[in-house]
N, C-alpha and C positions, 0 to 999 in steps of 0.2 A: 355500599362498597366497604370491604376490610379496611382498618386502619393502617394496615402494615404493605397494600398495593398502594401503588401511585398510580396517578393517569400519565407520567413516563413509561412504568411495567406496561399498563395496557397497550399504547403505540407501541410499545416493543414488540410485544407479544404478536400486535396484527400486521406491523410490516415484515417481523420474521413470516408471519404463516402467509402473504402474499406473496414475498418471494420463494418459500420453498415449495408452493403450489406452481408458481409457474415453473421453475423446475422439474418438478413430476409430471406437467403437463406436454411440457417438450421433450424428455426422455423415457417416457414410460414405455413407450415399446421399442427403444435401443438399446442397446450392451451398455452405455452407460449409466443407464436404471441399474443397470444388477451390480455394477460398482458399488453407486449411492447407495442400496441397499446393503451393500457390504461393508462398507465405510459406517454406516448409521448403526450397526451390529457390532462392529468395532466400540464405536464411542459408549455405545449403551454399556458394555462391558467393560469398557474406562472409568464411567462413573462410579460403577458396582464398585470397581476392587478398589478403586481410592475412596468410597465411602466406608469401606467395610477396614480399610486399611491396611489391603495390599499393596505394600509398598512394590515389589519389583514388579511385580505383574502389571500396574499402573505405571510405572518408570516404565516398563521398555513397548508398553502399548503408545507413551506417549512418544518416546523415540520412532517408533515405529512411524506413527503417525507422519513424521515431517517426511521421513522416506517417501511415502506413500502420495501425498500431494506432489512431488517431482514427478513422480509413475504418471500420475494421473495428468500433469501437465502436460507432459512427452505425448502419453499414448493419446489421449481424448482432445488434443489441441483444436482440430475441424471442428467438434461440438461444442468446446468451449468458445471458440471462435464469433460461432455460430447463436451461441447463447448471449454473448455480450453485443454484438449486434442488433437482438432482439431487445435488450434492456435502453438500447439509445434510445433518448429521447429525441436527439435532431439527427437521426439517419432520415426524416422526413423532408430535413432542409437541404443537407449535403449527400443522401445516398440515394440510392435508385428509387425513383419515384414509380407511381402505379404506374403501368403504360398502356394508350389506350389499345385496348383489342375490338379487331374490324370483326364485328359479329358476325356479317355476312361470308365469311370465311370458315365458318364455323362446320357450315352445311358440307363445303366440298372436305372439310378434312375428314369427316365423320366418315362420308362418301366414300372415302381413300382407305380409310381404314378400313371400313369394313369391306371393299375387295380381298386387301392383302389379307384377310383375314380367312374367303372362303378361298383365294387361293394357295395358303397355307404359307404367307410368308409375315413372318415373323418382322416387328417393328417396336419403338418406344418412341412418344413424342413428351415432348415437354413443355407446358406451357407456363411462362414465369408472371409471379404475381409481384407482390409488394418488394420483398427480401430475395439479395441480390445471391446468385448462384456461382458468379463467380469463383470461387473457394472451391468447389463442390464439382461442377464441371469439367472435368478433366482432357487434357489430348486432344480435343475438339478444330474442327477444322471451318474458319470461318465461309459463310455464304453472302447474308444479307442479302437474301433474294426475296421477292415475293412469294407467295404459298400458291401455288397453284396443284393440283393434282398430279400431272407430268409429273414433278421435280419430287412431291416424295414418293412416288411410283420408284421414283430414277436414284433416289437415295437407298431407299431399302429394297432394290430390286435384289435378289440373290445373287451375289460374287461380285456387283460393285464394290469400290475400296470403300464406299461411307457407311455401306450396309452393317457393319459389326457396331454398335454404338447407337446412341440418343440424339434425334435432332431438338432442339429447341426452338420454341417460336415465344419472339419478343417484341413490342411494339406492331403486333401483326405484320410480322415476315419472322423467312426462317433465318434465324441469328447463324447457329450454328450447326454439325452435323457432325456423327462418329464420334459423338463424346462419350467419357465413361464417366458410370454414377457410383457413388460408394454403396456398397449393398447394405443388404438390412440382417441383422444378428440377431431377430425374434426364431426360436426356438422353437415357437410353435406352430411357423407357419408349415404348411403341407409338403411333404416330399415331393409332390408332382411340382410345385410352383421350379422354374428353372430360374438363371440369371437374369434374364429381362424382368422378371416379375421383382425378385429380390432387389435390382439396383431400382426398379420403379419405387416401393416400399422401401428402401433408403433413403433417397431423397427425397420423397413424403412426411419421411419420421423428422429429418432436418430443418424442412422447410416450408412453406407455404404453398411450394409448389403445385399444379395438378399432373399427373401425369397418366397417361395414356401408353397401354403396353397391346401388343397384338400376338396372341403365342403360336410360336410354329408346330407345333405339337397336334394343338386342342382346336388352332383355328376359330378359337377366344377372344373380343374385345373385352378388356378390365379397364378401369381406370383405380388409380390410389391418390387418397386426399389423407392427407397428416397421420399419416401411419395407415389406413385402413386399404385394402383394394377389395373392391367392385365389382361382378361380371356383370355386364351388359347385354343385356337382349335385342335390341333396335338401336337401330341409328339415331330416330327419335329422343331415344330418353337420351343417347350421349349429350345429345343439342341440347337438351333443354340443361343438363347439369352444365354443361359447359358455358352456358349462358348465365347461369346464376351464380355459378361459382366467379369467373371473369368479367363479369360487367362493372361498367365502372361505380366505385364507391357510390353515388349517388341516386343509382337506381336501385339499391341493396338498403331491404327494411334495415329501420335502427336498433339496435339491440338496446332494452331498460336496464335501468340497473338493477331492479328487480330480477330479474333474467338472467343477467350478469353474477348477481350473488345467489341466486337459489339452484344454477347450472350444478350438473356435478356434485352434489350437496355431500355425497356419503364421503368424498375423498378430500373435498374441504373439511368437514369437519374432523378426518382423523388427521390432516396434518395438523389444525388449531389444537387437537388433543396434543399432541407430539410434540409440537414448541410451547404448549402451558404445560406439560408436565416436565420439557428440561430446563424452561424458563423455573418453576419452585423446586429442579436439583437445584440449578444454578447459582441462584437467591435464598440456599441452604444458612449462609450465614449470616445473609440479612440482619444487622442489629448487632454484631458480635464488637465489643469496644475492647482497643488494647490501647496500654499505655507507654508511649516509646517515647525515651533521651533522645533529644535531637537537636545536635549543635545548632551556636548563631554565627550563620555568614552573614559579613557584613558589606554593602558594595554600595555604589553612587555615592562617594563623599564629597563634596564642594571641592574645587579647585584651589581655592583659598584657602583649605585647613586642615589640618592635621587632625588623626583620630590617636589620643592619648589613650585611654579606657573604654573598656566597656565592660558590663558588668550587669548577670553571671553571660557565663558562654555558654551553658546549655540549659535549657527549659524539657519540662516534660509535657506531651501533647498525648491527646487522645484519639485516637483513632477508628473509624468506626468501617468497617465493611459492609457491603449489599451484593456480594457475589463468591463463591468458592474459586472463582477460575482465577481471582488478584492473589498475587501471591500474599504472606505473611509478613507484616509489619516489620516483622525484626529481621527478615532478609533484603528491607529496599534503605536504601540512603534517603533516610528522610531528614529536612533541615529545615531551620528558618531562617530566607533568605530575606534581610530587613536594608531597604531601600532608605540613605541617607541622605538622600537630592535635600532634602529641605530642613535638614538641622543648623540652629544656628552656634554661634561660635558660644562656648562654656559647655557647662552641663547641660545635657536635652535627656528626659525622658521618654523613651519612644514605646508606644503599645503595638504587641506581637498580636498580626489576625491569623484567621485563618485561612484565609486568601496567602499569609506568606508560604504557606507550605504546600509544595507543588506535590502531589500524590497522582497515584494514574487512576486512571476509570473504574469505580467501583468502590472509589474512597473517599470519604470526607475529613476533615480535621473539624476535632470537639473542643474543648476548655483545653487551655494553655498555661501551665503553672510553672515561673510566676507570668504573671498576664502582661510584663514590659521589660523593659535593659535600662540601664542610665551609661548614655555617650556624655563623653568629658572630649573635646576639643580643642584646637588653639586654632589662631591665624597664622597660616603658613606667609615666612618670610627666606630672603636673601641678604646673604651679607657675602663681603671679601674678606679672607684671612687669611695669614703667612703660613708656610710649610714650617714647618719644625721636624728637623733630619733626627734621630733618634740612633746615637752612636752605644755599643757594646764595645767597654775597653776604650785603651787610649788610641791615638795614633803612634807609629813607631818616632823615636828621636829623629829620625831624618827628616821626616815632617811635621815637625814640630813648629815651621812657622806657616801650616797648610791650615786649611778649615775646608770641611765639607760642604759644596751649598749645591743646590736643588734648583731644576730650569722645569716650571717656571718656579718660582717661589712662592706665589700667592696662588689660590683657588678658590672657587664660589663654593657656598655649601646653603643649602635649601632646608626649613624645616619650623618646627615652632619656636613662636616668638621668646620663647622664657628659656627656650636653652641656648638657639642663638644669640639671644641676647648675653650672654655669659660664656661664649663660645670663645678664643683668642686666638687659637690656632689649632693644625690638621698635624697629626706627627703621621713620620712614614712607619713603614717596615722597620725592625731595628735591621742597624749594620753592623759588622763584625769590623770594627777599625783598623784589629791590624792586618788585616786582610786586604784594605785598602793599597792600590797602586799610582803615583803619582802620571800623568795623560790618561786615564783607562777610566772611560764610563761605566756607570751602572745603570739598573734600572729594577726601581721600588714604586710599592704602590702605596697610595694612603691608607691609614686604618680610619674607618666611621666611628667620630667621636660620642656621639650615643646614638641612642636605638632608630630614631625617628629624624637623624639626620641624617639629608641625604649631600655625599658629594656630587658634584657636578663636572665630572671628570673620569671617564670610563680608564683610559688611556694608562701606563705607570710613569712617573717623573723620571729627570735623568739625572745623576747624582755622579758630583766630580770633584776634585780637589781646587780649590783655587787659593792662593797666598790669600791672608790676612790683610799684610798691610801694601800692594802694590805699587812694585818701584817704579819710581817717576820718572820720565823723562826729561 
């Protein structure tokens, strides 16, 4: 194996080509194959011009593109619907399970059919397997009756109401009757085939379903199994397909996995062709190292301490890509975001990983220069201290036996130990004294005595005249 694949690329490589096989295996004869196929002609010529370095042409293909998946949401909802259903893994647990089919019921429908058949009356039945048709089904009119002969004699007799539409038979009886199917968009089926045959061939294309079409026309039994329909000769063979096709899981050989992987071989291998050769577009830059400034954020500090320093604030990291589709280094906010839970109180050297730096998928973080910070902290404390009112100018002589004093007068202030420790008091706002009126409140806020002190006091004080020396009674 190359040095430069991983056994990540390979998984990549084979769950991409699993799921986009089962994708072309469920759409290949729908309208929504000629999308896919449109879309995939799209991208091929997105790669081209952003390799070649078209810029607009790859700008507005890629604009394009997000248009394009709304379209595609809207119009194709029932097959995507339908396609996400098949990827459940527990629709086994919680969705519609196999139901059993009474085999011996098999013979009178065959029987029925091929009347209405020489009598020239046109029918569709439906018989449901594992995956639920609800979705798909439409307008239908519930029965839940037994199958008897009579009743679909009596459903698709000509000019009864239930006669336009598809009876369904589920858990051997007929569920429902006069339903409509979504038709089938293959292009190349025959002009003679009318609507009975096209909605039978839609919900084949969809689903698991088997279904059973009778043509008024040709006086034809078909049957259609996953896109394909059938004419039938005898009554005979219908039984006998209808038998193997519907019998329950455990009379149905096992399939190997031999079987499983050699099936279909030409159209497995051009999809693995197709996601290994966008898998080595893709992984064009594989290896490519860039070098980007990227500040230090600093978070989790102890409760108890204050961060004084820290030093430098930005390191240069390297960066390394394994994909074209991540964008360029110098267009993402890359940082190092360094976790301080466990510094102790002084100086602490701390070493920058590469784990700090959060990069999105298709990036790694290389050598870090320089390879650490130095934190300088204290132990954070609480003290009380007096307000100190801070006058501009005198008072006028009329109050000249006033002073200015502040409610409350003291404040908590929070912060490290060596400034609070030398801290004596909080001045306010200045005030313009003689601006001062003797009864008339103010209201000023403290200023923060240094950096890293904090007050503890949102709120602003209330600033008033009161005498000096007050007279006694």
């Amino acid at each position: 194996m190359p040095s430069f694949v991983r056994i990540q690329d390979i998984a990549d490589i084979l769950i991409m080509t699993v799921l986009l096989y089962q994708l072309y295996s469920w759409f290949r004869r729908t309208r929504a194959m000629q999308v896919l196929l449109g879309l995939g002609v799209v991208t091929v010529i997105y790669f081209v011009t952003r390799f070649l370095g078209l810029y607009m042409t790859s700008w507005i293909l890629q604009e394009l593109g997000t248009v394009l998946i709304v379209l595609i949401i809207v119009v194709f909802q029932a097959e995507i619907r339908q396609a996400l259903y098949r990827f459940s893994l527990m629709r086994h647990f919680f969705g519609s399970r196999r139901e059993p089919q009474q085999l011996s019921r098999f013979h009178e429908i065959v029987d029925t059919l091929f009347r209405l058949a020489e009598t020239r009356t046109g029918a569709i039945v439906v018989f449901q397997r594992s995956e639920s048709l609800t979705d798909l089904m439409l307008n239908g009119v519930s029965l839940d009756c037994e199958i008897t002969p009579q009743m679909l004699e009596a459903i698709f007799y000509d000019g009864a109401p239930l006669h336009d539409g598809a009876a369904l038979i589920r858990a051997g009886r007929i569920a429902l009757a006069s339903c409509h199917l979504p038709l089938s968009q293959n292009p190349e089926l025959p002009q003679f085939y009318g609507t009975r045959h096209r909605a039978a061939l839609g919900l084949s294309e969809r689903t698991d379903a088997v279904v059973a079409v009778v043509s008024e026309e040709r006086g034809e039994v078909s049957l259609a199994v996953g896109g394909e329909l059938r004419r039938l000769a005898s009554a005979g063979e219908l039984v006998a397909i209808l038998e193997e096709l519907i019998s329950p899981e455990k009379d149905k050989p096992r399939v190997t996995l031999r079987q499983r992987l050699f099936s279909d071989l030409l159209a497995k291998a051009a999809v693995l062709l197709i996601v290994t050769a966008f898998w080595a577009l893709i992984t064009s830059r594989q290896g490519e190292v860039t070098t980007v400034t990227a500040p230090v954020r600093l978070h989790g500090i102890p409760q108890d301490q204050v961060l004084m320093r820290s030093y430098p604030e930005e390191v240069d990291v390297q960066v390394k890509s394994f994909s074209s589709l991540t964008p360029t280094p110098a267009k993402l906010d890359i940082a190092a975001d360094i976790d301080l839970s466990q510094v102790r109180e002084g100086q602490t050297v701390v070493r920058i990983r590469s784990s700090d730096f959060k990069l999105p998928s298709g990036m790694v973080a290389g050598s870090v220069t320089p390879s650490s910070i130095r934190i300088v902290t204290e132990k954070k404390v609480r003290k009380t201290v007096p307000v100190r009112v801070v006058l501009r100018g005198r008072l006028p002589r009329g109050l000249a036996a006033y002073r200015v004093v502040a409610s409350p007068d003291t404040v908590e202030v929070e912060g490290p130990s060596s400034q609070i420790a030398r801290l004596e008091s909080v001045a306010t706002e200045e005030v313009d004294a003689a601006k001062l009126v003797r009864g008339k409140e103010y209201r000023k806020s403290l200023l923060p005595p240094y950096k890293n002190v904090t007050i503890l006091r949102d709120e602003p004080l209330t600033l008033e005249l009161a005498l000096r020396h007050p007279v006694r009674q």
